[in-house]
C-alpha positions as CSV (number, residue, x, y, z in Angstrom):
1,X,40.1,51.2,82.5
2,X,38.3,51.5,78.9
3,X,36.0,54.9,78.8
4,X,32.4,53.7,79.5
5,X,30.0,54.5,76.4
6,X,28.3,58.2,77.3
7,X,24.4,57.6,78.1
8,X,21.8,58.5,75.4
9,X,18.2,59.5,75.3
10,X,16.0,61.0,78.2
11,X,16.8,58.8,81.0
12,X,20.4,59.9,80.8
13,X,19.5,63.4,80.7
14,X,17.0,62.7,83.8
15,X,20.3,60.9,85.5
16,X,22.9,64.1,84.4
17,X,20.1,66.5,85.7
18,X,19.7,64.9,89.0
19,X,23.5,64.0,89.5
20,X,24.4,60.7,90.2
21,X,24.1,60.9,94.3
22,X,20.6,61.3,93.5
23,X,19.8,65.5,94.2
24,X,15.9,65.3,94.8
25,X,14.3,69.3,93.6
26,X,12.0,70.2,96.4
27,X,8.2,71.4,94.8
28,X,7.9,75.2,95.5
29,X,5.4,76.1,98.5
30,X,5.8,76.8,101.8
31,X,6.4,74.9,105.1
32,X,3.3,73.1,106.0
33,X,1.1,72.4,108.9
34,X,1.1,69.3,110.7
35,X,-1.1,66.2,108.5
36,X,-3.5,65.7,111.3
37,X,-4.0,69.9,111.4
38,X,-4.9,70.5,107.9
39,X,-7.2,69.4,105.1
40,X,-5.6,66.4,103.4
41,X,-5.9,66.0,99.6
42,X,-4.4,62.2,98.7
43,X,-3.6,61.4,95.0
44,X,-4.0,57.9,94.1
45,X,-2.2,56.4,91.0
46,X,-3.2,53.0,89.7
47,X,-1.5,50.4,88.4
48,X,-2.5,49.1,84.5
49,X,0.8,48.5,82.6
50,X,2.1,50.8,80.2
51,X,-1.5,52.4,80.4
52,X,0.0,53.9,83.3
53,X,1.6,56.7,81.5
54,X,-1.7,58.7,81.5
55,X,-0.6,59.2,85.1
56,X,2.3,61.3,83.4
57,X,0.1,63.6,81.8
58,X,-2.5,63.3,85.0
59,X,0.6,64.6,86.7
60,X,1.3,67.6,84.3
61,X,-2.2,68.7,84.6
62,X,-2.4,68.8,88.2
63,X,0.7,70.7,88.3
64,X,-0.4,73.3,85.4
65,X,-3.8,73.6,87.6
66,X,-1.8,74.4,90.8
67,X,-3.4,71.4,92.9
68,X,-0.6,69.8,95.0
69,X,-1.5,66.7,96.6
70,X,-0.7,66.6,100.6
71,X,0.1,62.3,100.2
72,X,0.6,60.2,97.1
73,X,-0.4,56.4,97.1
74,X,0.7,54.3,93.8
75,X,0.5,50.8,92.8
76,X,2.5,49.2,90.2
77,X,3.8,51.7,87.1
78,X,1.2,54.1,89.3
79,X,3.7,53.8,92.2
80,X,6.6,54.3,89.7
81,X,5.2,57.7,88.1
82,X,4.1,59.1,91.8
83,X,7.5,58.1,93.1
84,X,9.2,60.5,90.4
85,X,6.7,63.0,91.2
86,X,6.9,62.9,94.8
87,X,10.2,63.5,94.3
88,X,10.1,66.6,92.2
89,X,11.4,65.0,89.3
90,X,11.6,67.1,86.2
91,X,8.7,66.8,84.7
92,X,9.9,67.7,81.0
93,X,11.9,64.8,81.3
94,X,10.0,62.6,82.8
95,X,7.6,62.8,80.2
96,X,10.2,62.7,77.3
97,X,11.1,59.2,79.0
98,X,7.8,58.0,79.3
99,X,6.8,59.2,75.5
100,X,9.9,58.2,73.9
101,X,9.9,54.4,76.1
102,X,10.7,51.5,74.2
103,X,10.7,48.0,75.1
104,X,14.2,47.1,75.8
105,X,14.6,50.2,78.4
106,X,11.7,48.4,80.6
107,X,10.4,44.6,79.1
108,X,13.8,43.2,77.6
109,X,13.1,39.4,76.8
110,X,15.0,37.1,79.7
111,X,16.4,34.7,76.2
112,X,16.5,31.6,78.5
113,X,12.8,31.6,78.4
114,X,13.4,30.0,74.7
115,X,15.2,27.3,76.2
116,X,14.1,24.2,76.0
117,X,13.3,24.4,80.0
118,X,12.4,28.1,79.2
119,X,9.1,27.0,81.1
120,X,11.2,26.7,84.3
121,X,12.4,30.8,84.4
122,X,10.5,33.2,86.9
123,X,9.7,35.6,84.2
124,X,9.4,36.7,80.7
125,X,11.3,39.8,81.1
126,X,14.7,40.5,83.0
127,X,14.2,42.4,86.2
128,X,17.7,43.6,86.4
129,X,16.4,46.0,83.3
130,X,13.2,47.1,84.9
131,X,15.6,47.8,88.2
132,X,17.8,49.8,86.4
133,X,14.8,51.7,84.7
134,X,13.4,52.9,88.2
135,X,16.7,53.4,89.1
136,X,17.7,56.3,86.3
137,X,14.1,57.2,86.6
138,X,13.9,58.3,89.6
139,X,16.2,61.6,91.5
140,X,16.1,60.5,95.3
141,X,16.9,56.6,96.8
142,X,15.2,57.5,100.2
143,X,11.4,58.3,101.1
144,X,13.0,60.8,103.5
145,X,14.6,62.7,100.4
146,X,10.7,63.3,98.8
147,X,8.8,66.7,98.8
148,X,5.6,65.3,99.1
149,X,4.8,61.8,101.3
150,X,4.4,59.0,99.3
151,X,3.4,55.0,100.4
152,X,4.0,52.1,97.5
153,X,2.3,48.5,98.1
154,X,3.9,45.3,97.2
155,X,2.7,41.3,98.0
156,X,4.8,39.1,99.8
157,X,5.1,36.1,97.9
158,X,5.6,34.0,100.7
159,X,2.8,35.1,103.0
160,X,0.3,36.5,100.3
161,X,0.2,39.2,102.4
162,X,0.1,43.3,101.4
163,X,3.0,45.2,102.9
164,X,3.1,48.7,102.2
165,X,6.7,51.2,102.2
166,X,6.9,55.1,102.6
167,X,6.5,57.3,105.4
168,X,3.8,56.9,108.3
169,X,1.2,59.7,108.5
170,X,-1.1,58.4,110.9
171,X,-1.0,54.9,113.0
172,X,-1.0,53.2,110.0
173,X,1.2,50.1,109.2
174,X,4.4,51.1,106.9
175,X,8.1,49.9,106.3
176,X,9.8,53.5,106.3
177,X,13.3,51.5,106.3
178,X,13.5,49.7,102.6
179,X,15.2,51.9,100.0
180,X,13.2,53.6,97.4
181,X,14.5,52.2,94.6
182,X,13.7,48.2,95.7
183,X,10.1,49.0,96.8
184,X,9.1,50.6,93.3
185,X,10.7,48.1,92.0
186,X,8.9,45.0,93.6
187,X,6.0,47.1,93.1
188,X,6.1,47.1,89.2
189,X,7.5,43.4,89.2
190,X,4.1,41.7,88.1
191,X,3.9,38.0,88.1
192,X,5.0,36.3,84.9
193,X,6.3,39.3,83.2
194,X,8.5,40.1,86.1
195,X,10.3,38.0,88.8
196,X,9.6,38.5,92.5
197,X,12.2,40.8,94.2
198,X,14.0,39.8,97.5
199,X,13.9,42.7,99.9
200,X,15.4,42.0,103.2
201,X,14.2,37.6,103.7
202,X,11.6,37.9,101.3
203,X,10.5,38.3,97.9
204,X,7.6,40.6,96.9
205,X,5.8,41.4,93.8
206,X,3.2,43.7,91.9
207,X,0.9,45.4,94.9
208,X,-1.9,45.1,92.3
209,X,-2.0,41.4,93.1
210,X,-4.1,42.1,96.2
211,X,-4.7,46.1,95.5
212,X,-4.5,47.7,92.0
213,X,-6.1,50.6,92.9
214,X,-5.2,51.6,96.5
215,X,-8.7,53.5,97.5
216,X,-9.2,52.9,100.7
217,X,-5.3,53.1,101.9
218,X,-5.6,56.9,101.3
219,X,-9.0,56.9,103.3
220,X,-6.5,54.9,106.2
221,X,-4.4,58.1,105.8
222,X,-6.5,60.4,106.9
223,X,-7.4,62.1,103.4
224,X,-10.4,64.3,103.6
225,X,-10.2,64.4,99.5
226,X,-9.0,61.8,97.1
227,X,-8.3,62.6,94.0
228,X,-7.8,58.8,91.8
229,X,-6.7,58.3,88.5
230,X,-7.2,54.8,87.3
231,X,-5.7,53.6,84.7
232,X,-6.4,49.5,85.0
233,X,-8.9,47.6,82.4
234,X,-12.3,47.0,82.9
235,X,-12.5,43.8,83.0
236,X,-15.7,43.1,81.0
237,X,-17.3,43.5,77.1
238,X,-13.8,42.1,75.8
239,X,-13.5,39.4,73.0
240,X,-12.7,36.0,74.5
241,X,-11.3,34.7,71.3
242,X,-9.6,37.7,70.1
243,X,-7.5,37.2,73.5
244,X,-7.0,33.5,73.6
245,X,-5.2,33.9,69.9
246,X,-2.7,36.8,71.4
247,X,-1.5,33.8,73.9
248,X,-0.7,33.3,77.2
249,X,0.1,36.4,78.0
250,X,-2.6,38.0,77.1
251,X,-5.2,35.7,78.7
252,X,-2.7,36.5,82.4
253,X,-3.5,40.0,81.8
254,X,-7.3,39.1,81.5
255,X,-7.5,37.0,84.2
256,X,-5.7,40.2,86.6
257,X,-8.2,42.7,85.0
258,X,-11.4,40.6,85.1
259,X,-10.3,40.2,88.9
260,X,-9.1,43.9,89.7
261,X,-11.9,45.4,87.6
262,X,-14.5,43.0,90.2
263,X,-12.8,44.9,93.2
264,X,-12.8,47.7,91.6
265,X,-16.5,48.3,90.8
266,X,-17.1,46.3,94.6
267,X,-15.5,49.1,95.9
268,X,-17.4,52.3,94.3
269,X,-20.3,51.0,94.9
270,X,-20.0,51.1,98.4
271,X,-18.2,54.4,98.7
272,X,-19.4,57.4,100.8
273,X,-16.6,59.5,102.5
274,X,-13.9,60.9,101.7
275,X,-15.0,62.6,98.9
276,X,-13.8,61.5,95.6
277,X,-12.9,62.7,92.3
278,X,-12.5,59.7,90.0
279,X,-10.8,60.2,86.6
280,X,-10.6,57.0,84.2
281,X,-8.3,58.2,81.1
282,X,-10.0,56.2,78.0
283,X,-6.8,53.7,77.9
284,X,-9.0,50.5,79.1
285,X,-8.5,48.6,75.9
286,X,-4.6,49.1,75.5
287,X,-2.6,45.9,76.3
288,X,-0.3,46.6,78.9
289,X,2.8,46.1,77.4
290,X,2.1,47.4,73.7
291,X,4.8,50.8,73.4
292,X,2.8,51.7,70.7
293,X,0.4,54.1,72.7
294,X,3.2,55.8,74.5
295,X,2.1,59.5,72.9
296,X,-1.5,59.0,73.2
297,X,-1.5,57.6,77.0
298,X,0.4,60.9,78.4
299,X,-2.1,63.1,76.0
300,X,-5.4,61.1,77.4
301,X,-4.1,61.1,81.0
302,X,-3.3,64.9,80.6
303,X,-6.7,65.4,78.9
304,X,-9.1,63.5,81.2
305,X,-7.5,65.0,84.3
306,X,-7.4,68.8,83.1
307,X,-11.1,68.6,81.8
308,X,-12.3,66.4,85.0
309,X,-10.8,69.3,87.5
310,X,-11.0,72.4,85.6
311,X,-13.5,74.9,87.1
312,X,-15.4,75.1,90.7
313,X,-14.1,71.7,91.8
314,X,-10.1,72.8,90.7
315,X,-10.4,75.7,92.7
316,X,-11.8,74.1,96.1
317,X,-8.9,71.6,95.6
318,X,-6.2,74.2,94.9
319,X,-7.3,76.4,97.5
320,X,-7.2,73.7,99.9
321,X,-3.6,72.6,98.5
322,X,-2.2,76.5,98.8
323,X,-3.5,77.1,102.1
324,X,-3.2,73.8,104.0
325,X,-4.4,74.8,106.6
326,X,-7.7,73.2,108.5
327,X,-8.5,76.8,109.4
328,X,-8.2,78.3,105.9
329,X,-10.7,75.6,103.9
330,X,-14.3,76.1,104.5
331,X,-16.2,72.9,104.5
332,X,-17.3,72.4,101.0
333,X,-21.2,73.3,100.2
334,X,-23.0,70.5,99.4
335,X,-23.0,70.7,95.8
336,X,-19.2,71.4,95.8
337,X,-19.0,67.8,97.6
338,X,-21.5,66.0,94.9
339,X,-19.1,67.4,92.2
340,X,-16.3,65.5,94.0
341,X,-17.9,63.2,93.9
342,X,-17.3,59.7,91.7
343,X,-20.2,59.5,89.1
């Protein structure tokens, strides 16, 4: 049997650091008390394409701050990125990944598409690729194996309908059973760019379809903070010509953020409780699959996140995250709550 080629770059040195059975580092801290006993700080990550490596650098500034989240929810390359944190990923190299990407590791070009009947594939890019991607990216292939909980949302392409996977905190509805690997993957897998992903008799694909930025799951969870870091476009003020001449694709991604950017607004306008600290990294106008952003992304997410929780606000939050208990945390003054507030 011929010597396989030795792997190169930081994906292989996240795959020799975890070993290949998949050893998963558990985040330092001590036991904790049980969810329902304790104030519950959820981190939600949101989907946006390659934009979504500002949740890198969101991730590096909540760690450097000392504010552990109690449950992560993620969408998309948001579900990807709180996967590998969840499960106390090294975050060195997770961030070498994410700032040294390049297209064939993630979006390599399925070459049928050029076919004549090209029109007939499921997808642009191969999904094998973006499998393999999550699957050197991250160090565990269970939700059991992660230090911190952690649900993931996908579609069913069949029923239309949202189905999340991870573990169950409260009485909510979640598939605890499917591996890790296959629900970030049908996570990621949006439609066009990705083909759906068969899990179990049916296929799924990007959560974002129906939920890009998973709000009011965390509030279902039981979080008495959220802390959000959104990373999807805007969905107004852009050029319609300037699109239409980038093509197709271009116009699919306007279309998904004029629609996710609608919910989006919907929903903060309407939001009261939990309290919620909303950070929006200044990525809005990045396409989502240009790699040439990669550095600037991680630097804006770890920017907007360090400057948005530094001070009073970081401290309530950490001192609820170290102490975890509902007995330890004070309720929050009122003008500590309107600082937690999304403007």
């Amino acid at each position: 049997m011929s010597a396989q080629p030795p792997e190169r770059g930081a994906l292989a040195k996240l795959r020799r650091f975890a070993g290949a059975a998949g050893r998963v580092l558990r985040l330092p801290g001590r036991e904790r008390e049980p969810w329902e006993e304790r104030e519950r700080i959820v981190l939600v990550l949101s989907g946006g394409g390659l934009r979504g490596l500002a949740h890198v650098g969101a991730w590096r500034a909540l760690l450097e701050l000392g504010i552990r989240p109690d449950a992560i929810v993620g969408t998309s390359i948001g579900g990807l990125v709180a996967a590998a944190a969840a499960a106390g990923a090294d975050w060195d190299v997770v961030e070498r990944a994410g700032r040294s990407g390049v297209r064939k590791e993630i979006a390599a070009l399925d070459r049928r598409v050029l076919l004549l009947n090209g029109v007939h594939r499921p997808a642009l890019f191969r999904g094998e690729v973006l499998r393999r991607y999550v699957e050197q990216l991250l160090p565990a292939r269970t939700f059991e194996e992660l230090a911190i909980p952690f649900q993931v949302n996908a579609v069913n392409f069949g029923t239309g309908e949202m189905r999340w996977f991870g573990i169950r905190l409260e009485e909510e509805e979640v598939d605890s059973t499917v591996g890790l690997v296959d629900a970030v993957t049908a996570s990621c897998s949006v439609p066009t760019f990705y083909p759906p992903v068969k899990i179990g008799d049916a296929y799924y694909v990007d959560g974002g379809v129906l939920d890009t930025f998973a709000l009011r799951r965390a509030a279902e969870l039981g979080a008495t903070r959220i802390i959000a870091i959104d990373a999807t476009r805007d969905g107004t003020g852009e050029d319609p010509e300037g699109t239409i001449k980038e093509g197709m694709l271009a116009i699919n991604e306007r279309v998904f953020g004029i629609v996710a950017g609608a919910r989006r607004r919907s929903l903060l306008e309407e939001w009261s409780d939990p309290p919620l600290t909303l950070i929006r990294p200044a990525a809005s106008a990045i396409p989502a699959f240009d790699f040439g952003f990669n550095d600037y992304l991680v630097d804006e997410g770890y920017r907007a996140t360090h400057e948005a929780l530094a001070g009073a606000a970081a401290a309530k939050l950490a001192g609820a995250a170290a102490e975890s208990t509902a007995a330890a945390a004070e309720p929050a003054s009122a003008a500590e709550s309107g600082a937690l507030q999304a403007s």
